[in-house]
C-alpha positions as CSV (number, residue, x, y, z in Angstrom):
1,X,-80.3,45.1,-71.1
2,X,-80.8,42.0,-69.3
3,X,-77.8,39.6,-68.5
4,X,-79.4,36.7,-70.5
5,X,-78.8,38.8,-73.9
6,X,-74.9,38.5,-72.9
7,X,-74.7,35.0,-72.0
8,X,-72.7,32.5,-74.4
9,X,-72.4,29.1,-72.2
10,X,-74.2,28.3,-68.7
11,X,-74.5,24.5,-67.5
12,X,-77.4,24.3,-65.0
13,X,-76.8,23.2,-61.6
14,X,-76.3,19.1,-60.6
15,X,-76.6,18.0,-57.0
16,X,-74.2,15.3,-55.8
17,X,-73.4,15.4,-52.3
18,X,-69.8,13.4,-52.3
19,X,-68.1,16.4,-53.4
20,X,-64.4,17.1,-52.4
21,X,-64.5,20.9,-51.7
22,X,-62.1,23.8,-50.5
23,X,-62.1,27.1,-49.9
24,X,-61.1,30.2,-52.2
25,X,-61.8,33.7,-51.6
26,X,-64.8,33.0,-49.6
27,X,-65.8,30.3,-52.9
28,X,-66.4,26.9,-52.6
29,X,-64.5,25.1,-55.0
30,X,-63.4,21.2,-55.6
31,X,-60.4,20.3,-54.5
32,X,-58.2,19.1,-56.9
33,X,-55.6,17.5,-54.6
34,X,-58.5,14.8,-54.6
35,X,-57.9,11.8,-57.7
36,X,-61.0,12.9,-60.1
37,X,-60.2,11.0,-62.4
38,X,-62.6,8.7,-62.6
39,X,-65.4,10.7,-61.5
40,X,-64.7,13.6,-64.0
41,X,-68.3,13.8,-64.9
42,X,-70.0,14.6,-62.0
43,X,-67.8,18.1,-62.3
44,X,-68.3,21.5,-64.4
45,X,-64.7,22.9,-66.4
46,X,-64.9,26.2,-65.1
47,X,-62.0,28.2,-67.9
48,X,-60.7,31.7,-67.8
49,X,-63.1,34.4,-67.6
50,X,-65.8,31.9,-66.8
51,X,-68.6,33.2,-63.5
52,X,-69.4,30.4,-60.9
53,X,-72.7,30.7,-59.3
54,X,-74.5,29.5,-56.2
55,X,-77.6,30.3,-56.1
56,X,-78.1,29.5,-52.4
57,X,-75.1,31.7,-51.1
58,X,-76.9,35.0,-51.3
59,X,-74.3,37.8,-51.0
60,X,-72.1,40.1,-52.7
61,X,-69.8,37.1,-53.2
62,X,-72.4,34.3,-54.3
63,X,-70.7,34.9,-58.1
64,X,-67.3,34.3,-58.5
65,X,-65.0,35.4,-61.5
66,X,-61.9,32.8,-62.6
67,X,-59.3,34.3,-63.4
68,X,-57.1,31.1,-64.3
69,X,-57.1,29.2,-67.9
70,X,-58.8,25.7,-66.4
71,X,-60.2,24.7,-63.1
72,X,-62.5,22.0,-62.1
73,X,-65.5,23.1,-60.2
74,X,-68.5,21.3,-57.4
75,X,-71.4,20.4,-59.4
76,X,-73.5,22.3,-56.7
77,X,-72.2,25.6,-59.1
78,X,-73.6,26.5,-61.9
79,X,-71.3,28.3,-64.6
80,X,-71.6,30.7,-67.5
81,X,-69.8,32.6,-69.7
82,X,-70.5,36.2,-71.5
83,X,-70.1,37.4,-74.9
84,X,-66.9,39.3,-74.5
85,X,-67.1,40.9,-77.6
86,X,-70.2,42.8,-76.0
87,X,-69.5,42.5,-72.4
88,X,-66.1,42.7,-70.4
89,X,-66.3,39.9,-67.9
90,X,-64.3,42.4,-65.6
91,X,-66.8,44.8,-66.1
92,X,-69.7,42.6,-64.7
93,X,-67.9,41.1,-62.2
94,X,-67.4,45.1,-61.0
95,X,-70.9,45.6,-60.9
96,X,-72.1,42.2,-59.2
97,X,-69.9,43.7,-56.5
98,X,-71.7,47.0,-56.6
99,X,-74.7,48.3,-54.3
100,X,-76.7,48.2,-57.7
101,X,-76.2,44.6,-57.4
102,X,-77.8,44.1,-54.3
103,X,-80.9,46.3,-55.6
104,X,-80.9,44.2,-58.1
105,X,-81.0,40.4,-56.8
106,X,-83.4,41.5,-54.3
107,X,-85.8,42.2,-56.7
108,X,-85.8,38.3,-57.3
109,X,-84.5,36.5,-54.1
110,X,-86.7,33.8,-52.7
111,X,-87.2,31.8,-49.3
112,X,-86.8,28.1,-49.6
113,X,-85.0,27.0,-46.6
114,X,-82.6,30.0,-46.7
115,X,-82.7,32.9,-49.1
116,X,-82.2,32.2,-52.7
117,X,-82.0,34.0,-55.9
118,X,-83.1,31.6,-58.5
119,X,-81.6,31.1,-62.3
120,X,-84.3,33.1,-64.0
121,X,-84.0,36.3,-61.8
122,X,-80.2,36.1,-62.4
123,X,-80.5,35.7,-66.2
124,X,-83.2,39.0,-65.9
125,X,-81.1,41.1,-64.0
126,X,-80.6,44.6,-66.2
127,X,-76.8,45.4,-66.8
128,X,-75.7,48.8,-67.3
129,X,-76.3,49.6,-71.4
130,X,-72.7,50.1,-72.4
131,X,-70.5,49.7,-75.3
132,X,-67.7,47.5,-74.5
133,X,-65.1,50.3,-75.4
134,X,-66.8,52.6,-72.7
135,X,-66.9,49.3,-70.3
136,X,-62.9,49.1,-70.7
137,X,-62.4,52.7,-70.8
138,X,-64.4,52.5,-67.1
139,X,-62.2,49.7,-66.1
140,X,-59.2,51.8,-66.8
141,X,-60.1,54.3,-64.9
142,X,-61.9,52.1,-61.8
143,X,-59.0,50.3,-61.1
144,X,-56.7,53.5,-61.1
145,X,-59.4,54.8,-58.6
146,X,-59.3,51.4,-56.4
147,X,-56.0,51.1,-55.9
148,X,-56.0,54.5,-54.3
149,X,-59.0,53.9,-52.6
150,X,-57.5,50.4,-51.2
151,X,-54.4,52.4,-49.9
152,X,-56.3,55.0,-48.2
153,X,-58.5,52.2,-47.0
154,X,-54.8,50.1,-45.8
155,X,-53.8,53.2,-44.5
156,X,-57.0,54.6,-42.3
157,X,-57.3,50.9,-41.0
158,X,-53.7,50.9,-40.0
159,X,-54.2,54.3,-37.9
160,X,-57.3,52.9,-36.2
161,X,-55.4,50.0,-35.5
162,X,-52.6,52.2,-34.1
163,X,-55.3,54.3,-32.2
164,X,-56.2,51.2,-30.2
165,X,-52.4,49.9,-29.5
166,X,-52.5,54.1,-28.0
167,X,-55.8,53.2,-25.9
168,X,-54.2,50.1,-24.8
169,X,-50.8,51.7,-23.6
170,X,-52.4,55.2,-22.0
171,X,-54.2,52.8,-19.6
172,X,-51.5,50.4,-18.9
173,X,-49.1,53.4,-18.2
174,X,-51.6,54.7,-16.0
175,X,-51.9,51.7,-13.8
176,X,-48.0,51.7,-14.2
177,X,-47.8,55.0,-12.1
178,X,-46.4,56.8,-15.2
179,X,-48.8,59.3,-16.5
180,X,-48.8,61.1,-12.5
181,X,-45.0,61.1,-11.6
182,X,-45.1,64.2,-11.8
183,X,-48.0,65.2,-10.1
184,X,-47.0,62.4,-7.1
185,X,-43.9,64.6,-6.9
186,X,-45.5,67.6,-6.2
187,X,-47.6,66.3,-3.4
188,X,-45.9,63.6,-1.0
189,X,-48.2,64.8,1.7
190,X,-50.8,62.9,0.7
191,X,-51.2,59.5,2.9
192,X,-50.1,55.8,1.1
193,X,-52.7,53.6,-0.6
194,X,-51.8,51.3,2.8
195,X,-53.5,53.8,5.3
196,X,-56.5,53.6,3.0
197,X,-56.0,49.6,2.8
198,X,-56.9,49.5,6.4
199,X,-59.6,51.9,6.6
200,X,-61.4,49.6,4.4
201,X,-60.4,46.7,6.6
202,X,-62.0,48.4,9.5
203,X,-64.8,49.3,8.1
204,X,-65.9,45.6,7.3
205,X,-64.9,44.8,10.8
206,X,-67.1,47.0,12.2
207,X,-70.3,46.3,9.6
208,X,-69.7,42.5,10.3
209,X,-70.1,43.2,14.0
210,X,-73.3,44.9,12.8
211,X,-74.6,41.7,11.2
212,X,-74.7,44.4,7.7
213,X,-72.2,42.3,6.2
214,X,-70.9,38.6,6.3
215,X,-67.6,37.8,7.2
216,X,-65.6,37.5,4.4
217,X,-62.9,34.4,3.8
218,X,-59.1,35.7,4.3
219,X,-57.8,36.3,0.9
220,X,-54.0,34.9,0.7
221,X,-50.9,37.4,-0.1
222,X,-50.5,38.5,-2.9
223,X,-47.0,36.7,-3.8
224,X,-43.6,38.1,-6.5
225,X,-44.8,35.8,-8.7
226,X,-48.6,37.5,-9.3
227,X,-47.1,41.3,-9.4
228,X,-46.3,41.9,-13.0
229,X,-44.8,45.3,-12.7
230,X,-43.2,48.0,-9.6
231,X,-45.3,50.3,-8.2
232,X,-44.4,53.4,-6.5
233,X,-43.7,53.5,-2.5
234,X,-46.7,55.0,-1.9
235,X,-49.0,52.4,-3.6
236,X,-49.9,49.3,-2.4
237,X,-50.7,45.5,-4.1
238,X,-54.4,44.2,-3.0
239,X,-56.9,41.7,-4.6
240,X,-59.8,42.9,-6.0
241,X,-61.9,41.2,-3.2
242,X,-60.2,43.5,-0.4
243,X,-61.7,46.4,-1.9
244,X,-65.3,45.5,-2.1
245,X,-68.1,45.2,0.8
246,X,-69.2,42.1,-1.8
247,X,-69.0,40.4,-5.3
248,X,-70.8,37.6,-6.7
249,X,-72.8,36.7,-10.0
250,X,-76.5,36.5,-10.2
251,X,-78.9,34.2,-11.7
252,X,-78.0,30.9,-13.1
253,X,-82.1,29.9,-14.1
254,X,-84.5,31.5,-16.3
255,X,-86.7,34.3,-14.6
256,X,-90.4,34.7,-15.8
257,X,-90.5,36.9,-18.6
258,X,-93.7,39.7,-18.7
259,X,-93.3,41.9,-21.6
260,X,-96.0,44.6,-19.4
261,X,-93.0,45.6,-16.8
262,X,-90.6,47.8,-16.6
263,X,-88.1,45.0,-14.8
264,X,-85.1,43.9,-16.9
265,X,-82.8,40.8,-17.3
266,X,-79.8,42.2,-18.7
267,X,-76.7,40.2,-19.7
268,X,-73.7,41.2,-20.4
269,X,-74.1,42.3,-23.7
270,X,-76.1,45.5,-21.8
271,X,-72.9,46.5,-20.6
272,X,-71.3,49.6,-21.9
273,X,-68.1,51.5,-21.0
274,X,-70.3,53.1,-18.6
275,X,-74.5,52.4,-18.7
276,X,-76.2,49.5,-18.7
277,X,-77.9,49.9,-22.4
278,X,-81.9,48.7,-22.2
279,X,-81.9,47.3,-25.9
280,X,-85.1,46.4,-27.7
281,X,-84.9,43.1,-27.5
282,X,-83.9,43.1,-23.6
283,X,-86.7,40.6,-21.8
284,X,-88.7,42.6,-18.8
285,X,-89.4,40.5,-15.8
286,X,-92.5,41.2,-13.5
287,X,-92.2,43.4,-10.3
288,X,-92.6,40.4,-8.1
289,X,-89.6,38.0,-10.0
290,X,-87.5,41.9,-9.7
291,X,-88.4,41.5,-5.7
292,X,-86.9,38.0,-5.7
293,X,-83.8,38.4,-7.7
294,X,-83.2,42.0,-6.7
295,X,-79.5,42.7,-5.0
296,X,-77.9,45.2,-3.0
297,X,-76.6,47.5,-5.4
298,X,-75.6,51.5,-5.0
299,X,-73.7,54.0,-6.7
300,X,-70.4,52.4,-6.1
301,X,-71.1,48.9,-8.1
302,X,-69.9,47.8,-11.1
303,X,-70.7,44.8,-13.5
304,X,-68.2,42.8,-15.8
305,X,-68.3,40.4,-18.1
306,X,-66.9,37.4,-16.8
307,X,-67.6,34.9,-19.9
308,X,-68.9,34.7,-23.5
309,X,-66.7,38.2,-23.9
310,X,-64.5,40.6,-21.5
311,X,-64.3,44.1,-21.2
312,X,-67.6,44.9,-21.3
313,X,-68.0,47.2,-17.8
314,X,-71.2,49.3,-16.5
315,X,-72.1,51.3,-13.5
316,X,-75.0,50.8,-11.7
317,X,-77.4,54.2,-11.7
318,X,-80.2,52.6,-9.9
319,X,-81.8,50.9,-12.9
320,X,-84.4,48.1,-12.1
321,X,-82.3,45.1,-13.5
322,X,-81.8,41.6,-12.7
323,X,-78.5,39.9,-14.0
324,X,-78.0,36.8,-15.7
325,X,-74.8,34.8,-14.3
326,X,-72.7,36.4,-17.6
327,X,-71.3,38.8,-15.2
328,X,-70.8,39.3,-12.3
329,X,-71.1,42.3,-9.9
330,X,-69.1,43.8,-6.9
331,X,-69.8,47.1,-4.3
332,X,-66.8,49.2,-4.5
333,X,-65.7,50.7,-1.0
334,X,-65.8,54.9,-1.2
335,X,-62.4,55.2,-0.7
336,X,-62.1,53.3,-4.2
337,X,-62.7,55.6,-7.7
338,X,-65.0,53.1,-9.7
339,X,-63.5,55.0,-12.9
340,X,-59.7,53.9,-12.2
341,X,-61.5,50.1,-11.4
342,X,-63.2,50.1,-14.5
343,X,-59.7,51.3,-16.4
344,X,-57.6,48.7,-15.0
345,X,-60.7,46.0,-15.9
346,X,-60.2,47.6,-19.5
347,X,-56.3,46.9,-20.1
348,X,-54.2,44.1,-21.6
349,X,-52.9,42.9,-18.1
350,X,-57.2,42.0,-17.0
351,X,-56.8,40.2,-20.5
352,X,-53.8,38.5,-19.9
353,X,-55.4,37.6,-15.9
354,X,-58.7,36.4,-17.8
355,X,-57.0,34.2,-20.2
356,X,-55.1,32.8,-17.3
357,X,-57.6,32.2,-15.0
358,X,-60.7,31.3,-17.0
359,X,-61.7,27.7,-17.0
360,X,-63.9,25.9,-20.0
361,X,-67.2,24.2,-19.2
362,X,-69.3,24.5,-22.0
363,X,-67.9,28.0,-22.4
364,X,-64.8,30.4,-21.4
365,X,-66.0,31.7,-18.4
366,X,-64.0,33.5,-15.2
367,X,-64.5,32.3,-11.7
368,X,-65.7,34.3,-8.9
369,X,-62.5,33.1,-6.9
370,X,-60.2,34.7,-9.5
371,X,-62.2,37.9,-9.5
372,X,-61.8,38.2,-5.6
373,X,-57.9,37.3,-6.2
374,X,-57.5,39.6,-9.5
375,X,-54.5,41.9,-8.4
376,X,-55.1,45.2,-8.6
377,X,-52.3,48.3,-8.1
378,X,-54.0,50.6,-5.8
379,X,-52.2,54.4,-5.6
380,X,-54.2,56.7,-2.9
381,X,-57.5,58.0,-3.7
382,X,-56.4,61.2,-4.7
383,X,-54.2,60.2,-6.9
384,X,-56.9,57.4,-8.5
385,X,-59.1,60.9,-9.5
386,X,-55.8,62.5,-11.0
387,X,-55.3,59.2,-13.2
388,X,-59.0,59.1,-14.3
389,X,-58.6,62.6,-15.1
390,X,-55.5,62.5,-17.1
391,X,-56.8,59.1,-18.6
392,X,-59.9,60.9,-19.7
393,X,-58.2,63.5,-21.5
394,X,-55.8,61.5,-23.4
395,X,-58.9,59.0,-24.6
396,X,-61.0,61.9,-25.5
397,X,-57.8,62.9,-28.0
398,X,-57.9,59.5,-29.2
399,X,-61.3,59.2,-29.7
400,X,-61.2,62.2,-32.0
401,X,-58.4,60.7,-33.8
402,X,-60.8,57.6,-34.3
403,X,-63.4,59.7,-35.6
404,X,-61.7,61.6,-38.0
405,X,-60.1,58.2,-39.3
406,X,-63.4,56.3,-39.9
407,X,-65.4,59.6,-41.6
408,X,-61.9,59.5,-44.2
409,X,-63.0,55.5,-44.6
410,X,-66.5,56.3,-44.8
411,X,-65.7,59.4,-46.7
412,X,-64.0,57.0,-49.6
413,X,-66.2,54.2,-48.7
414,X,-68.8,56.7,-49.9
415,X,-67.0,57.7,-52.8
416,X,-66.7,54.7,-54.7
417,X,-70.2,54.1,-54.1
418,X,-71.4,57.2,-55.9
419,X,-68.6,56.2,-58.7
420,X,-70.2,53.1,-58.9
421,X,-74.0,53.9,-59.1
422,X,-73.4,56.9,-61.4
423,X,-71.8,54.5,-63.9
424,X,-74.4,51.9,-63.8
425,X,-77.1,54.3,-63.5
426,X,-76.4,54.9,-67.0
């Protein structure tokens, strides 16, 4: 039966754009710490049991049940009331929540400026045929069923919520030097992260002299006050900039796009944990704008997010990209595991760096200078494969846990949808 057989009082909708308003449970309502006093009349009573409705505000929430005796609502709402002798205002207020609502308002949503459902296709919208003592008998037994389903809900949330504070602390031990004590134990042969410090220093020596590189500008010493934590003997505090052959962002204009190429301008929404992820709506560049913008890259660089967002990291795998200024890139030396860079880029202390360090212009956005300066606890590069490793196991346990959590919420999620549409399927 359609909803207009149930309706006992509606007032239609009255503009007036000098409306006080706040906010309530995602409702716009008047706000009654405003004197209305005199102006009572350019307001709708909404009472007890009574449905607000704005018709432009096309969502699950667009209808709003009161639960409170008396409430002054913005004219730009239109209100009605049901027969509850035939229809349990609870009951409908269920089922506008309900998938089946959304089939239904579709059938008679409009474009104006934004997407509308107008007053007629709400009035015509078919509610489920039945009697109010099976509606309440329904009730009964719904909200028994959702407040298990809100626990389980409180609770799977709460272990993916845990599952992260785990991700978080695995990689911030690992940087820490805890999760291979033992292993550094058992092999004290291996030479300190300072012998590999200035390998890497001669190596750029010796590719400056070769005009392959440009000399770089002396990065200061890394003082007590920038080292957060101890490291063991054996490791050694460097900046990020003494461990690449280069870093720098990419293009600040606007390439020519060409839709015919196979040339992308990736962002830093392309970067993954790992890839750089060629989305459908990525913009392809010609071959000659890819010639012009191209960089250096090889299997050793990485790309990070350096505004708009953080933690987004990719590898390069010799994909034909160009890269907006978003992120920025560096050339990892091969004595330096790109996997422990990329884990140290993904814990709270590169958050707490970022936050520190970034500056506002018309958005939050990192400096190359404080890349090159970021501090990075280097161990040897044996034992930066033996972290990755160990890392890599303990995420992959995690990630299961995750898994298994969000197929329980689905799983429920799920659930009460098929509760739902078998009732009002009716």
């Amino acid at each position: 039966m359609k909803l207009k057989n149930f309706i006992l009082e509606k007032s239609e909708r009255v503009w007036n754009q000098n409306i006080p308003i706040f906010w309530v449970n995602n409702q716009t309502w008047i706000d009654t710490s405003k004197d209305i006093s005199d102006n009572t009349s350019n307001y709708k009573i909404i009472r007890k049991n009574y449905f607000a409705y704005n018709p432009y505000r096309v969502n699950i929430w667009s209808i709003g049940l009161f639960k409170w005796e008396i409430w002054w609502v913005s004219p730009a709402y239109m209100v009605f009331s049901v027969d509850e002798n035939r229809l349990n205002p609870d009951f409908l207020f269920v089922f506008l929540k309900s998938p089946l609502w959304n089939i239904e308002i579709n059938k008679y949503t409009f474009w104006a400026v934004r997407k509308s459902l107008s007053l007629k296709g709400l009035w015509n919208i078919e509610i489920p045929n039945l009697s109010l003592e099976e509606q309440n008998v329904f009730l009964e037994n719904y909200n028994k069923f959702k407040v298990n389903f809100d626990n389980l809900s409180k609770v799977t949330d709460k272990t993916i919520s845990y599952i992260k504070q785990l991700k978080q602390a695995i990689l911030q031990e690992a940087i820490e030097w805890k999760l291979t004590k033992s292993w550094r134990e058992q092999n004290p042969w291996i030479d300190p992260a300072s012998v590999l410090l200035e390998k890497i220093k001669a190596e750029k020596e010796e590719l400056v002299k070769q005009k392959k590189l440009k000399k770089q500008e002396k990065l200061k010493e890394i003082s007590d006050d920038e080292i957060p934590f101890e490291i063991p003997e054996n490791w050694s505090w460097c900046r990020l900039g003494e461990i690449v052959t280069i870093l720098w962002d990419w293009l600040h204009g606007t390439p020519e796009y060409d839709l015919n190429w196979e040339y992308y301008f990736i962002n830093w929404n392309n970067l993954t944990d790992w890839f750089i992820e060629i989305k459908e709506n990525t913009k392809k560049v010609t071959n000659n704008q890819y010639l012009k913008y191209k960089k250096d890259l090889n299997s050793n660089t990485v790309f990070v997010s350096i505004n708009w967002t953080i933690w987004n990291v990719a590898f390069y795998n010799w994909e034909k990209v160009i890269l907006w200024k978003s992120a920025c890139y560096f050339n990892l030396h091969d004595f330096i595991s790109k996997y422990y860079i990329k884990n140290i880029i993904k814990t709270n202390y590169f958050l707490s760096y970022w936050f520190s360090k970034a500056t506002w212009f018309t958005i939050k956005n990192l400096w190359l200078k404080a890349m090159n300066n970021f501090p990075i606890p280097l161990p040897p590069l044996e034992e930066q494969k033996e972290i990755v490793k160990k890392v890599d196991e303990m995420m992959k346990f995690c990630d299961e846990l995750e898994k298994q959590s969000l197929e329980t919420k689905e799983s429920s999620e799920n659930l009460m949808k098929s509760v739902l549409s078998e009732v009002f399927n009716k």
